[in-house]
C-alpha positions in Angstrom: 11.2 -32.6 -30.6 13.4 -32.4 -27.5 13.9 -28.7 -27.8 10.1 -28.7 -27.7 9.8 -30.8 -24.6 11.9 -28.2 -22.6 9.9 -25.7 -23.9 6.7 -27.2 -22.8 8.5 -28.5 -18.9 9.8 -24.6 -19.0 6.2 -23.3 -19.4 4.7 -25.5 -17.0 7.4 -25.0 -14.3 6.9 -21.3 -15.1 3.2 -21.8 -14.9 3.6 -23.5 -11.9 5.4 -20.7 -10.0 2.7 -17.9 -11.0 0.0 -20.4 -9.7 2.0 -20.4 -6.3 2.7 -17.0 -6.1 -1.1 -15.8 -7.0 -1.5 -18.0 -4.3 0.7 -16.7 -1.7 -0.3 -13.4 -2.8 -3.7 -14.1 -2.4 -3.4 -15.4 1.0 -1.4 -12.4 2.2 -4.6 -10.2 1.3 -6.8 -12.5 3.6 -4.6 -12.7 6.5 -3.2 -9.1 6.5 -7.3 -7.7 6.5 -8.4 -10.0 9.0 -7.5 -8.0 12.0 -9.0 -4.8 10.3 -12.2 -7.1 10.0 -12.1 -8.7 13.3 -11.9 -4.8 14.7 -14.6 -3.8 12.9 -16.7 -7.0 14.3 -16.2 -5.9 17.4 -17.1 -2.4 16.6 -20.4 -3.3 15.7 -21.3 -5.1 18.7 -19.4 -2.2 20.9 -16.8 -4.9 22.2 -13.7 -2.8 21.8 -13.8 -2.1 25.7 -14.4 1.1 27.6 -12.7 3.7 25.3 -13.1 2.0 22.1 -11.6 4.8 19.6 -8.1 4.2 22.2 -8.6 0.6 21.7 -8.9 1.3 17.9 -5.9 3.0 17.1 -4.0 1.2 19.7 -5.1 -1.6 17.2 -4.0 -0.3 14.4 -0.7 0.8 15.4 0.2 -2.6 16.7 -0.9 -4.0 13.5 1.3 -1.5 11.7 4.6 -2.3 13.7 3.6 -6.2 13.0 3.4 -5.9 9.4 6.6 -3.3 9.0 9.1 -6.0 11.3 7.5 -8.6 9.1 8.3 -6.5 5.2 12.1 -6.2 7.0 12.2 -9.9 7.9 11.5 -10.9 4.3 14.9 -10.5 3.2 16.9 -12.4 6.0 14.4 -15.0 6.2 15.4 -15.1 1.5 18.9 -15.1 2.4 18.6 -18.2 5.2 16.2 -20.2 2.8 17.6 -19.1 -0.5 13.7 -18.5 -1.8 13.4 -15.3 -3.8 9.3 -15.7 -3.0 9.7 -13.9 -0.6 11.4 -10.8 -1.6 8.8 -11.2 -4.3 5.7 -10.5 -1.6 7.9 -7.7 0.5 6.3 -4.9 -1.6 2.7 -6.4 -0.7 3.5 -6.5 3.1 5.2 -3.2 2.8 2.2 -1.7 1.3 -0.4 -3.4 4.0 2.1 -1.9 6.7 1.7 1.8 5.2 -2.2 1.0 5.1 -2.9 0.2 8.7 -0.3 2.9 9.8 -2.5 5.3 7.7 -6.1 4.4 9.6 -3.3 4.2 12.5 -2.6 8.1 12.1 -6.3 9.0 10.8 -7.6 7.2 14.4 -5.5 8.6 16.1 -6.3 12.4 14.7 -10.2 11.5 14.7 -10.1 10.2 18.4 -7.6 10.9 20.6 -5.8 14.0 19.1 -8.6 15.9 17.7 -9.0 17.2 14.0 -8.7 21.0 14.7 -5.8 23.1 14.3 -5.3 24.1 17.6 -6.0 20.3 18.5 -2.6 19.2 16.1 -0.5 22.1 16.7 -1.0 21.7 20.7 -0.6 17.7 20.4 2.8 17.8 17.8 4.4 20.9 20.2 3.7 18.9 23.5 4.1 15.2 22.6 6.9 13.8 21.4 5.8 10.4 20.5 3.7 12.0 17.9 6.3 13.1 16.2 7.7 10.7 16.3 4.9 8.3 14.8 4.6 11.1 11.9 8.1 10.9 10.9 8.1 6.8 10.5 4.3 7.7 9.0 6.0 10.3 6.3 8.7 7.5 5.3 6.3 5.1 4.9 4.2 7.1 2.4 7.4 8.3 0.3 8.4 4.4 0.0 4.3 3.7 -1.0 4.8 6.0 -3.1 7.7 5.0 -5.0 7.1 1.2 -4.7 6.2 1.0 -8.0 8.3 -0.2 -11.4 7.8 3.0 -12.7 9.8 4.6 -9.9 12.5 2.3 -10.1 13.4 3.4 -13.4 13.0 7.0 -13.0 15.1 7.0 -9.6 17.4 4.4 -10.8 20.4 4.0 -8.2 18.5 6.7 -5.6 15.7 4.8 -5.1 17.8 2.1 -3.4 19.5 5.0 -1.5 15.4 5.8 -0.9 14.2 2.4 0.4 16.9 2.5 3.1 14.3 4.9 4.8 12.4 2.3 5.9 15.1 0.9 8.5 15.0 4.9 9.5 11.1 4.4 10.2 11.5 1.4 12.0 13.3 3.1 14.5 11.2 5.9 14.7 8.4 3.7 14.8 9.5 1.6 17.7 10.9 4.8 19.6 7.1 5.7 19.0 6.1 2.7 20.8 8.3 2.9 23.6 7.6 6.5 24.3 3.8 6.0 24.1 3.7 3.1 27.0 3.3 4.4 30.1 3.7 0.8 31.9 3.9 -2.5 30.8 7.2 -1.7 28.6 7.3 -5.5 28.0 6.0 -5.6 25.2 7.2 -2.5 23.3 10.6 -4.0 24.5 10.4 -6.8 22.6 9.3 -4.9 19.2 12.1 -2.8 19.7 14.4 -5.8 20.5 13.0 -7.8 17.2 13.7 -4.0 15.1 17.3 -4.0 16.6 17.9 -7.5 15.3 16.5 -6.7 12.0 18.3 -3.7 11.8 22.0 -5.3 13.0 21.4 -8.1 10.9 20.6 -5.4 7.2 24.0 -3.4 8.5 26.2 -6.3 7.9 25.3 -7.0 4.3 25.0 -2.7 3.2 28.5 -2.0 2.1 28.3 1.5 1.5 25.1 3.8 2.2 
């Protein structure tokens, strides 16, 4: 009978956790497509301000650089608490940050860049910040890509070697940001600041690379 009693605590305490992580889960979906909905609210009632496809992927970019600081936070903010939920929802995050990096890039090709050939060879041979902002794009999708259990196995110990990539886009991302500014720099200061920290704080615990 006492056997069975852990048994039965085990199952509810395991129970318990799925409830709370379904729920986490479930709130990280709402949160992380609210700004896509708030943008398309304004849309529709043309409040997006006097160049609104600028505004757009200005948006979106942002919203991109938010969510990728926040999948690289995950991990110091488990190792400070001691709660694996949140290396459990980095994958989610991570996945929401290549999402609104990809309507970032499509914006950006649609409205400001132009879809033609002569448009994208012009704008990647004369810009650097677009290159830039397709080189931390390109990580992201390999990592998308292979964020899956299925790749884990295949890869094995590369796909750790892989995932390191992504402290390789955050610089290129935030070297995006800072090249794109042409005044204000406060603010693309302080993402780059908050991806430095991030970035100092990963070297320390990565022994060997």
């Amino acid at each position: 009978m006492p056997s069975r009693w852990r048994v039965f605590i085990a199952a509810w305490i395991c129970a318990g956790i799925f409830e709370v992580l379904v729920a986490i889960k479930t709130g990280i979906w709402i949160a992380a497509l609210m700004p896509l909905g708030w943008l398309g609210c304004l849309g529709s009632v043309d409040q997006l301000g006097p160049d609104p496809g600028k505004a757009l992927v200005d948006a979106l970019g942002l919203w991109a650089l938010r969510l990728l600081l926040l999948t690289l936070s995950l991990r110091p903010l488990r190792d400070l608490t001691g709660l694996s939920a949140f290396m459990r929802v980095r994958r989610l995050v991570g996945l929401f940050c290549w999402f609104y990096a990809t309507l970032h890039f499509g914006a950006a090709i649609f409205y400001v860049i132009g879809y033609s050939w002569d448009d994208l060879v012009r704008a990647f041979g004369d810009k650097t910040y677009i290159v830039l902002g397709l080189a931390a794009w390109l990580l992201l999708l390999s990592l998308a890509a292979t964020s899956n259990r299925w790749s884990q196995l295949r890869l094995k110990r590369r796909w750790v070697y892989l995932h390191r990539f992504i402290y390789v886009a955050v610089i290129f991302a935030c070297a995006h940001f800072l090249w794109l500014v042409r005044s204000d720099y406060w603010e693309s200061v302080l993402y780059a600041l908050g991806g430095l920290f991030l970035l100092m704080w990963r070297a320390q615990k990565i022994s060997v690379w």
